[in-house]
Structure formats: structure tokens, C-alpha cells
N, C-alpha and C positions, 0 to 999 in steps of 0.2 A: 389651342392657345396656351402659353404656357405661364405657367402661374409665377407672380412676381407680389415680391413681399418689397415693402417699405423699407426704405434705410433703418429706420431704430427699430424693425425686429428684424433684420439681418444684424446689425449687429448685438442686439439681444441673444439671436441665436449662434452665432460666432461667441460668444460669453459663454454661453452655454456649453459649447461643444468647448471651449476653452476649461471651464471648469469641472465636466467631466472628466477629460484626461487628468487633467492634474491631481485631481480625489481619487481617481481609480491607482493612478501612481504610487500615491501615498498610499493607500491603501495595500497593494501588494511592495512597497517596502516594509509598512508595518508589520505584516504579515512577516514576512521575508527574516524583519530582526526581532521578531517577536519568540518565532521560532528556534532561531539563533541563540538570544539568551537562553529560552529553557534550556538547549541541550547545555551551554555552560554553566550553570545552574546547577543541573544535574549531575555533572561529570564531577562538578568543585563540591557538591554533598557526597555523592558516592568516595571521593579522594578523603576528604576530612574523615568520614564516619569508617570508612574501609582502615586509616590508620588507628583512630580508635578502637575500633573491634579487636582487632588483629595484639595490639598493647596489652587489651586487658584479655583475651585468647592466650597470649602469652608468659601473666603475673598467673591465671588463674588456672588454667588448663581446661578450664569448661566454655563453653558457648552461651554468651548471654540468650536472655530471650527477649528480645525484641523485634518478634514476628506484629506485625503493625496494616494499617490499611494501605501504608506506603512502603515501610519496608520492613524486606525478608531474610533472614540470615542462614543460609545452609553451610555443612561443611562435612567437605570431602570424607567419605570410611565412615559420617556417621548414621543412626536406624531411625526412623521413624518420621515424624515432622522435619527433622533437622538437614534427613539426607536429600541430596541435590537431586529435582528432575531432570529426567532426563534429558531434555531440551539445553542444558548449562551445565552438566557434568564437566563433558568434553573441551570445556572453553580453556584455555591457557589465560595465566596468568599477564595484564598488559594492561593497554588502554580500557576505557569501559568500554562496554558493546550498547550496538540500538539495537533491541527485537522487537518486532512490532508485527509486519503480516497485514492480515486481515482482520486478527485483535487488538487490544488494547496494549499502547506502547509499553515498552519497557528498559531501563538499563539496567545491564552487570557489569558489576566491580568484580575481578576475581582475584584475590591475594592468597601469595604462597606465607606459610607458616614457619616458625623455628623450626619443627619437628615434622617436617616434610607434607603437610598435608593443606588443602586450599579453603580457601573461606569465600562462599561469595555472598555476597549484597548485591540483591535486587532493588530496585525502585521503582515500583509499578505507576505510571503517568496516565494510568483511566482516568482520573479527575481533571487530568490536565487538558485531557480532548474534551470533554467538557466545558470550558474554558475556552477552548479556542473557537469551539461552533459560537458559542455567545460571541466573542469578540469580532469572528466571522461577520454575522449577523449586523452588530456595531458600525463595522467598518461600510456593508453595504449602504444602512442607513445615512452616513457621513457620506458616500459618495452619491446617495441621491438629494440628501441635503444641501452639500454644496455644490449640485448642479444647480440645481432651483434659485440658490443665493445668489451663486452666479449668473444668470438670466436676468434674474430681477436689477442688483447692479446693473448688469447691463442695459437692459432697458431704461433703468433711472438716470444713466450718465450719456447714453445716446438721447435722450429725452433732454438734457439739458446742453448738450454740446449741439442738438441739432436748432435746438433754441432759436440761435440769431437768424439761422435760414430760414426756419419758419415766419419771422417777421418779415423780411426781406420782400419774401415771398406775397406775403399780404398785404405788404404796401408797393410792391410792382402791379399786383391786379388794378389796384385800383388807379393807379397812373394813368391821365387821360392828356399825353402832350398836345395831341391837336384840339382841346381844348380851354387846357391849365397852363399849355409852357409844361419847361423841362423844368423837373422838381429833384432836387440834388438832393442822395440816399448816404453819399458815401460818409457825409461828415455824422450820420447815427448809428456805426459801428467803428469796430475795432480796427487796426491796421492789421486783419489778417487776413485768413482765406474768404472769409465773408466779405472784410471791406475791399478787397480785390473784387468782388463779384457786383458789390454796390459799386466800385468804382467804374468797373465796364458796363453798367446799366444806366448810369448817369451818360457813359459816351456814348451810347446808342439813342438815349432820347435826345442830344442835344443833335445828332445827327437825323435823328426821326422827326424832328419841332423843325428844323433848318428844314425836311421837304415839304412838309407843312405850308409853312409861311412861303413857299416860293412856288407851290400849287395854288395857295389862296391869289397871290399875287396874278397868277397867269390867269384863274378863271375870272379873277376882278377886271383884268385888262381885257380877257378877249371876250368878254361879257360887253362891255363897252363899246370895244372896236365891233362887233359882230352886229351889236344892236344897231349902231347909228348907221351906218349904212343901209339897214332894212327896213329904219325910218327912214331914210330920204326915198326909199323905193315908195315904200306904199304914199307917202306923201303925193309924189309925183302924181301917182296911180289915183288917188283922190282928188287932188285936182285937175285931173283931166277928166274921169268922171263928173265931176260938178259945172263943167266947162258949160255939157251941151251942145257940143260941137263935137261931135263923136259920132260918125255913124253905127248902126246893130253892130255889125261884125268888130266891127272896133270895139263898144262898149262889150262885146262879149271876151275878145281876147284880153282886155284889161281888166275882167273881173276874173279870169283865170288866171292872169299873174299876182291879182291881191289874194287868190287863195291860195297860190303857189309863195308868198312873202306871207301869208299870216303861217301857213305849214312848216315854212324854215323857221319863222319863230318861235314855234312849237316845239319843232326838233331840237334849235339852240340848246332850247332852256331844258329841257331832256339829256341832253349831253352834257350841259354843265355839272346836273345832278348827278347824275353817274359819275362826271371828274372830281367831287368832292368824296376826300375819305373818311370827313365826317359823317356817321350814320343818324346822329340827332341833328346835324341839319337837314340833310337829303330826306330825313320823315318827317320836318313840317309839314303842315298841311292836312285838312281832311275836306273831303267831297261829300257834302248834306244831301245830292241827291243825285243818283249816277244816271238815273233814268231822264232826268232834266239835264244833264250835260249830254246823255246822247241824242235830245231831241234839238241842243242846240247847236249841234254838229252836223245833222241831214238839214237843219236850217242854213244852216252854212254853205251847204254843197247842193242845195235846191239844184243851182242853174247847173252843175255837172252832171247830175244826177238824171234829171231832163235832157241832158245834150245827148245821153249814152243812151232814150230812152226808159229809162226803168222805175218802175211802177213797185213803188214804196208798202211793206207790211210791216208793221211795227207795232210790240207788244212789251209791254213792260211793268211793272212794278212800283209806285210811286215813294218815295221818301224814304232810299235805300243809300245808307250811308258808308260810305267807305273810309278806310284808315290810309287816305293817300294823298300828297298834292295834286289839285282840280289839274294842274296842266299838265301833270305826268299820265292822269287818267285820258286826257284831251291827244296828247300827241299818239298814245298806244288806240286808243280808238279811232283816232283820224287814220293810222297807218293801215290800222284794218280796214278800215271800210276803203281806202282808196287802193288794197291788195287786192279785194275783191274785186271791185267793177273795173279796176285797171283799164282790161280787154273783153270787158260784158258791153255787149249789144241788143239791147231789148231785155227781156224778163221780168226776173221779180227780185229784189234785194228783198231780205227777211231777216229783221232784226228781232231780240228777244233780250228783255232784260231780265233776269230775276237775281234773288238775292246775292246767290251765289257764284254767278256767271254770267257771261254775255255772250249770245251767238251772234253771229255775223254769217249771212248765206247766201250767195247767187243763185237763181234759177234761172234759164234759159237757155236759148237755141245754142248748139255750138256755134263758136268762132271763126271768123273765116281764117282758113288754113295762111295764110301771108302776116296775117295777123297775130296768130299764135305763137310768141315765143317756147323757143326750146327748154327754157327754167325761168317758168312766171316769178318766181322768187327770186331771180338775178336782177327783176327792175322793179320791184317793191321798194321804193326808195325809204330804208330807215329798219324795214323787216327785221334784217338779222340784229342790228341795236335794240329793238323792240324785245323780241328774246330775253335779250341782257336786262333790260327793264323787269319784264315778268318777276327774273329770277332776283335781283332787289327785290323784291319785296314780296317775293316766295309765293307769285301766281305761278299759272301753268297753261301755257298757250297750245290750243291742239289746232293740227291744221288738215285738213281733207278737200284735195284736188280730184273733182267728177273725171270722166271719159271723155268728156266733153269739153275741159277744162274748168268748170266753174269750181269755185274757190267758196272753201266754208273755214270761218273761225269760231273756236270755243276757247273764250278767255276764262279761266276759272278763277275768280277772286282769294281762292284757300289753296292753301298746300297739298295737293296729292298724298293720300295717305300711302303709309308703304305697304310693299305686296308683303303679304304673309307669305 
């Protein structure tokens, strides 16, 4: 993964790298005419003092003595101290000369005489290489100085140019249109690149508030529309039940359409939650006791449960409280237990509640072969919404189909932790 730095230290270190070069620049310019002057420096003392020597050389016929730590007077033909080493003898009279090498620098002046013979003037610049390694030295310091100045600036002026973004930023988080309305940003910045950026964050909430309000709209209506017609059903359905006038088979297939209209109302109101994209409304709700809503659910489906034969075991947990609405917890349990026994004839349903999960399991004879659907899960009616459910509200639905097809669920109330 590759490593990514923040806007104000990129351009803290774009500063950086900016005022590095430009220290190092100056730096060997310095350099550069620092060197420069001494050699003219040098040339313009050797020119003045070479015409002086050479004047009074001239008035006096002797050779001063001003042998020095900087400079040296030799002249041509003469013994002892005075006469030229070798190294500058041979030098013609002209511009001055650099000698330098691998020792310490030097220039000579050589001037010819009235009386045919040369004079020259040394100026030995040891002290001067001295001087330049300090200055050396100086100069590095000043280009790690003003890298560091440079950084820092930078840092401090991306720090305040990033300023307004960072507000922006903090007051986008907290923007909740599908609950507040669209909250207009543009008019608490500037008319620049920021308030360009608050102006198009403004045009996205008023278009994100407008889908809002036209979801709430559709789930208010089909809330409505969906409901009242599955009141007149069950209405129906109860007054013909209370008639008396029903014979068994009748009174049986009317209380399998009232649990066939109380299951759609369950689904409805499951699907509404899902259609809202508010997450603090779809988390109203909590269930005080999960083990008392699943016993009033096998109350419910007594008479199915009976018709399939199947002979109830059930264990559970008392005063287990979930963080869910009772009828979100109502329609994923109803869908399971009604996935299970679907196409179960005889057996044992084995329920099990405890804190953190609920099984669901058929046992019995296999199913007769005409019976058997090719994918039990293509007429689970709600199954794969069910799924969708879980993962609102970050359960974890495990499903295992026998040889024989019977059907086991494990609802986990917790999030799956991750694999290491």
C-alpha cells in the first residue's frame, strides 16, 4: 500500500525541496564570487605593490625587505633570501600567475626592471584557504537552515490556506439532510475555490433532501395503500370466523389465509424499514424479550404446525433483550420457521434461543420426491429480503440443508467476527 501524506505536508515538503535548492544556489554562487573577488583582490595588491617595489627598486638600487607572512620579494641575479626559487624563476614578465597544486595557493607579479633584471612579488593566500573552509562550513549551515525555515513556512501557510477546507469539511460531516433539511454552507465562505466547493455541496443536499422527501412521501402512501386493503382482508376473515357457520375445513382454510394476511403484514412493515434511508428511524425499537416473541410466534402457527404434524422442542433463555424493532425481529423469525417446515412432514422442529443466537431445525423422515422442490430457497417467500435484514443491523444468518432436505437456521444476533 503506498504511503500517502496529507496535503499540508506535501506542500510543506514541496517548501522544503523548494528551499533547498534555492540555499544550495546561493550558496555555490557565493561561493562562486567569493572566489572571484579574492583573485581580483589579489591581482589589484600584487599591481599596486609590484609598481611600488619596482619605483623605489629603481630611486634606490637595493631591494626592500619586506619578506612578510603574506608577502615575498625575490629579484632576478640576486644570493641568498632574495634569490627566486626555483618554481618562479622562469616565469616572464605579464599578468600575475595562480600557483597553487596540492599546496597552498599563491600568486606572482613578475616585473622587469630599468636595468634589465625582474622583480617578483609573491602573495601566498594559506590564510585565505582557511577562510574559505569556514565560509564553506557557513554556507552549508545557511542551506540547512533555510531548508528547515522553508518547511516550517510551509507548513504554517498550508496550515492556514487549508484552513477554510478544513471547516467545510467539519461542517459537511455533520450534515444530516434526511433529517435537518438542506443547510446552506456557501454563504460562510469566500467566493473562491472553497466557496465553489460549499456552493456544489449545497446543490447536492438540495437534490439529496428532494429524494428524501419523495421516498418519505411514497413509503407514507404505500404504507397506507398496502395496509388498508389487508384490513379489509382480515376483517372479512374474522367475520366469517365468528359467523359459526363455517364448517372444520373452511374454518381451517380461513385461519390459514389470517396467517397468510398477518405474514404480509409483517413483510410490509419489513420492507418499509428497509425503504427508509434514515438509520435512526429503521433503529427504533427494542424487543424486551426474544424468547417471549418466539413463543408467541409457534402460538401463532399452532394450527400449521399440527397440520404438517410436527412435534415442537423448544428451549430458550428468558428476558433476552435485543437492540431491534419487535416486528423486524417478528417477520425474520416468522420467515424462518415457515423456510423450515415449508415441505416438513412429520418430525421434530427444534427451536433454541439463547443470548446470542437462535436456531431453527427440522428433523425428520425425508420428503416425498414430488414434493421436493429443486431450490427450497426459490419458495421461501421473503428469504433472500430476510438476508438483507440480517445485514441491517449486522446479524449473520447461517443456513444448512440435510440429505434429506431438512432445513436448519442460525440467526446470530452479533457481527461475525473477522478471520484472522
Amino acid at each position: 500500500m503506498p504511503f500517502k501524506l496529507s496535503l499540508r505536508a506535501r506542500v510543506a515538503l514541496t517548501f522544503a525541496l523548494l528551499g533547498l535548492v534555492v540555499s544550495t544556489c546561493l550558496a555555490f554562487i557565493s561561493l562562486h564570487f567569493s572566489a572571484a573577488y579574492v583573485g581580483r583582490v589579489a591581482r589589484e595588491m600584487l599591481r599596486v605593490e609590484g609598481d611600488y617595489f619596482v619605483q623605489r627598486y629603481t630611486e634606490f638600487g637595493v631591494l626592500p625587505q619586506t619578506h612578510s607572512a603574506h608577502f615575498r620579494i625575490f629579484l632576478s641575479g640576486a644570493t641568498g633570501d632574495q634569490a627566486p626559487p626555483g618554481g618562479i624563476a622562469n616565469l616572464e614578465p605579464g599578468d600575475p600567475y595562480e600557483l597553487g597544486g596540492s599546496g597552498p595557493r599563491r600568486y606572482v607579479a613578475v616585473h622587469a626592471t630599468a636595468d634589465g633584471k625582474r622583480l617578483y612579488i609573491v602573495l601566498d593566500m594559506g590564510m585565505e584557504g582557511v577562510r574559505e573552509r569556514r565560509w564553506t562550513r557557513d554556507l552549508i549551515a545557511l542551506v540547512l537552515c533555510g531548508t528547515l525555515l522553508s518547511a516550517w513556512l510551509g507548513w504554517f501557510w498550508a496550515g492556514r490556506a487549508i484552513a477554510p477546507v478544513r471547516r467545510l469539511a467539519r461542517r459537511v460531516e455533520v450534515l444530516e439532510p434526511s433529517r435537518r433539511g438542506a443547510q446552506k454552507l456557501a454563504p460562510g465562505f469566500a467566493e473562491d475555490e472553497v466557496g465553489a466547493l460549499a456552493l456544489a455541496f449545497d446543490n447536492y443536499q438540495e437534490k439529496l433532501y428532494g429524494y428524501v422527501r419523495r421516498e418519505r412521501a411514497f413509503t407514507a402512501d404505500a404504507s397506507h395503500e398496502l395496509r388498508t386493503p389487508l384490513a379489509v382482508i382480515r376483517g372479512a376473515i374474522e367475520v366469517l370466523l365468528d359467523s359459526g357457520q363455517c364448517g372444520t375445513a373452511v374454518v381451517t382454510r380461513l385461519r390459514r389465509m389470517q396467517r397468510g394476511a398477518d405474514e404480509l403484514r409483517d413483510l410490509l412493515d419489513a420492507l418499509l424499514v428497509l425503504a427508509r434511508s434514515d438509520e435512526a428511524e429503521a433503529n427504533e425499537g427494542r424487543t424486551p424479550d426474544l424468547d417471549g416473541l418466539v413463543r408467541s410466534l409457534l402460538a401463532e402457527r399452532r394450527d400449521a404446525l399440527d397440520e404438517k404434524h410436527l412435534r415442537l422442542a423448544h428451549a430458550g433463555e428468558a428476558d433476552i433483550a435485543v437492540a431491534a424493532p419487535q416486528k423486524v425481529l417478528r417477520v425474520v423469525l416468522g420467515n424462518l420457521l415457515r423456510a423450515a417446515t415449508q415441505f416438513a412432514d412429520g418430525g421434530v422442529l427444534r427451536i433454541s434461543v439463547a443470548r446470542d443466537a437462535v436456531a431453527i431445525a427440522h428433523e425428520g423422515s425425508p420428503a416425498a420426491a414430488e414434493a421436493t422442490p429443486l431450490d427450497v430457497r426459490e419458495h421461501a417467500l421473503g428469504l433472500g429480503m430476510i438476508r438483507r435484514v440480517c445485514e441491517r443491523w449486522g446479524w449473520h444468518l447461517e443456513e444448512n440443508v440435510g440429505s434429506n432436505g431438512d432445513h436448519a437456521f442460525v440467526l446470530r444476533l452479533e457481527p461475525r467476527p473477522d478471520p484472522a
